[in-house]
C-alpha positions in Angstrom: 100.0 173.1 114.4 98.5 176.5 114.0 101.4 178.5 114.4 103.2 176.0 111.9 100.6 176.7 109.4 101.5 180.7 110.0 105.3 179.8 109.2 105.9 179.9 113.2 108.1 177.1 115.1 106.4 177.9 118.7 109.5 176.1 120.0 112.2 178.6 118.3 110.1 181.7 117.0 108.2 182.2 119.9 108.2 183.7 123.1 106.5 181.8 126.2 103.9 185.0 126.4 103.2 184.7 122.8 102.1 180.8 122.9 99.7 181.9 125.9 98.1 184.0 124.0 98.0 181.5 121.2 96.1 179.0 124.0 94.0 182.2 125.2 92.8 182.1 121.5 92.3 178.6 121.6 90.4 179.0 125.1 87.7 181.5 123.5 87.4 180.2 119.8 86.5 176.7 121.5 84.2 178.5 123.7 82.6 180.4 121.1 81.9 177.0 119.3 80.7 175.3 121.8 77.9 178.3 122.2 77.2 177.7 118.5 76.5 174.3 119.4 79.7 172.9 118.2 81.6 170.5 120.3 84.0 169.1 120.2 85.5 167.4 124.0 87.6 170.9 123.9 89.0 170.6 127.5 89.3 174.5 127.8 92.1 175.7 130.3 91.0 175.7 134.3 93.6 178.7 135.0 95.5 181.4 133.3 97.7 179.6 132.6 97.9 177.6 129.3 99.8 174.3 129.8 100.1 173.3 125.7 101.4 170.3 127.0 98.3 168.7 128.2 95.9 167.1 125.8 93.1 169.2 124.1 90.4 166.2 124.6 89.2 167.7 120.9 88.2 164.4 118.8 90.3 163.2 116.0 88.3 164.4 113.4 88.2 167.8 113.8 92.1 168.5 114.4 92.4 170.0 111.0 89.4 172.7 111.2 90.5 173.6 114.6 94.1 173.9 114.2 93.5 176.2 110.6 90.6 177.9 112.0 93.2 179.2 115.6 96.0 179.6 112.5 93.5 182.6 111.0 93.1 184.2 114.3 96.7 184.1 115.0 98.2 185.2 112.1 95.9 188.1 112.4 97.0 188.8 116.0 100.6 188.7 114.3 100.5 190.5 111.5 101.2 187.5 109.4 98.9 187.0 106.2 97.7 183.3 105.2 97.7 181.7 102.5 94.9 181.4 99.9 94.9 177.1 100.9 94.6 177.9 104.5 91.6 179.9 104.1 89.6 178.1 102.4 90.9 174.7 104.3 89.5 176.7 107.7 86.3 177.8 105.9 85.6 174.6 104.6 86.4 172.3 108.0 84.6 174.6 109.7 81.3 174.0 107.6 81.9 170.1 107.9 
Protein backbone atom coordinates (compact mmCIF):
# COMPACT_ATOMS: atom_id res chain seq x y z
CA UNK A 1 0.00 0.00 0.00
CA UNK A 2 2.71 2.49 0.50
CA UNK A 3 4.34 2.22 -2.60
CA UNK A 4 0.82 2.42 -4.27
CA UNK A 5 0.23 5.56 -2.56
CA UNK A 6 3.76 6.85 -4.20
CA UNK A 7 2.35 5.78 -7.76
CA UNK A 8 4.54 2.39 -7.50
CA UNK A 9 3.05 -1.16 -8.39
CA UNK A 10 5.85 -3.20 -6.20
CA UNK A 11 4.83 -6.13 -8.31
CA UNK A 12 5.76 -4.35 -11.91
CA UNK A 13 7.73 -1.06 -10.95
CA UNK A 14 9.92 -2.59 -8.64
CA UNK A 15 12.96 -4.42 -8.25
CA UNK A 16 13.18 -7.23 -5.51
CA UNK A 17 16.20 -4.98 -3.81
CA UNK A 18 14.03 -2.00 -3.88
CA UNK A 19 10.95 -3.74 -1.91
CA UNK A 20 13.68 -4.76 0.74
CA UNK A 21 14.54 -1.64 1.34
CA UNK A 22 10.93 -0.64 1.42
CA UNK A 23 10.54 -3.47 4.46
CA UNK A 24 13.99 -2.20 5.90
CA UNK A 25 11.97 1.09 6.20
CA UNK A 26 9.15 -0.55 7.55
CA UNK A 27 11.60 -2.59 10.11
CA UNK A 28 13.04 0.86 11.63
CA UNK A 29 9.94 3.22 11.40
CA UNK A 30 8.07 0.40 13.47
CA UNK A 31 10.89 0.33 15.74
CA UNK A 32 11.25 3.91 16.14
CA UNK A 33 7.47 3.91 17.24
CA UNK A 34 7.54 1.40 19.42
CA UNK A 35 10.46 3.44 21.34
CA UNK A 36 8.02 6.40 21.36
CA UNK A 37 5.77 4.18 23.02
CA UNK A 38 3.61 3.37 20.07
CA UNK A 39 2.66 -0.08 19.41
CA UNK A 40 1.18 -1.47 17.43
CA UNK A 41 1.74 -5.81 17.33
CA UNK A 42 4.44 -4.70 14.44
CA UNK A 43 6.05 -8.23 13.98
CA UNK A 44 9.48 -6.61 12.84
CA UNK A 45 11.54 -8.95 10.44
CA UNK A 46 13.89 -11.80 12.39
CA UNK A 47 16.54 -11.68 9.36
CA UNK A 48 17.68 -9.62 6.60
CA UNK A 49 15.64 -10.68 4.77
CA UNK A 50 12.14 -9.11 4.30
CA UNK A 51 9.50 -11.75 3.42
CA UNK A 52 6.42 -9.01 2.47
CA UNK A 53 4.45 -12.00 2.30
CA UNK A 54 4.03 -12.73 5.90
CA UNK A 55 1.64 -10.87 8.03
CA UNK A 56 2.73 -7.51 9.72
CA UNK A 57 0.68 -8.56 13.11
CA UNK A 58 -0.05 -4.41 13.03
CA UNK A 59 -3.84 -4.08 14.28
CA UNK A 60 -6.52 -3.05 11.93
CA UNK A 61 -6.75 0.27 12.99
CA UNK A 62 -3.72 1.63 12.36
CA UNK A 63 -3.11 0.30 8.64
CA UNK A 64 -3.80 3.60 7.23
CA UNK A 65 -1.18 5.76 9.44
CA UNK A 66 1.36 3.19 8.92
CA UNK A 67 1.07 2.49 5.35
CA UNK A 68 1.09 6.72 4.55
CA UNK A 69 3.47 7.33 7.18
CA UNK A 70 6.30 4.25 5.22
CA UNK A 71 4.76 6.05 1.82
CA UNK A 72 6.59 9.58 3.09
CA UNK A 73 9.72 7.82 3.79
CA UNK A 74 9.78 6.01 0.61
CA UNK A 75 8.98 8.44 -1.71
CA UNK A 76 11.74 10.36 -0.24
CA UNK A 77 14.21 7.50 -0.62
CA UNK A 78 12.86 7.66 -4.39
CA UNK A 79 12.89 10.80 -5.35
CA UNK A 80 9.13 10.75 -5.71
CA UNK A 81 7.12 13.87 -4.23
CA UNK A 82 3.66 13.25 -2.43
CA UNK A 83 0.83 14.55 -2.61
CA UNK A 84 -0.56 17.42 -0.48
CA UNK A 85 -3.66 14.47 0.83
CA UNK A 86 -0.99 12.08 1.74
CA UNK A 87 0.75 14.37 3.90
CA UNK A 88 -1.56 15.45 5.90
CA UNK A 89 -3.46 11.83 5.91
CA UNK A 90 0.26 10.58 7.49
CA UNK A 91 0.40 13.62 9.89
CA UNK A 92 -2.91 13.24 11.06
CA UNK A 93 -3.02 9.16 11.64
CA UNK A 94 -0.06 9.52 13.07
CA UNK A 95 -1.36 11.96 15.87
CA UNK A 96 -4.58 9.61 16.37
Amino acid sequence: MAFSKIGLDYTFDLQPEEIQSGGKNLDAMMAQWDDEGIRLGYCSSATDVVDVTVDSGIQDTANLAVFSNLAMQLASDLGRQVSQTLAATAERTYKQ
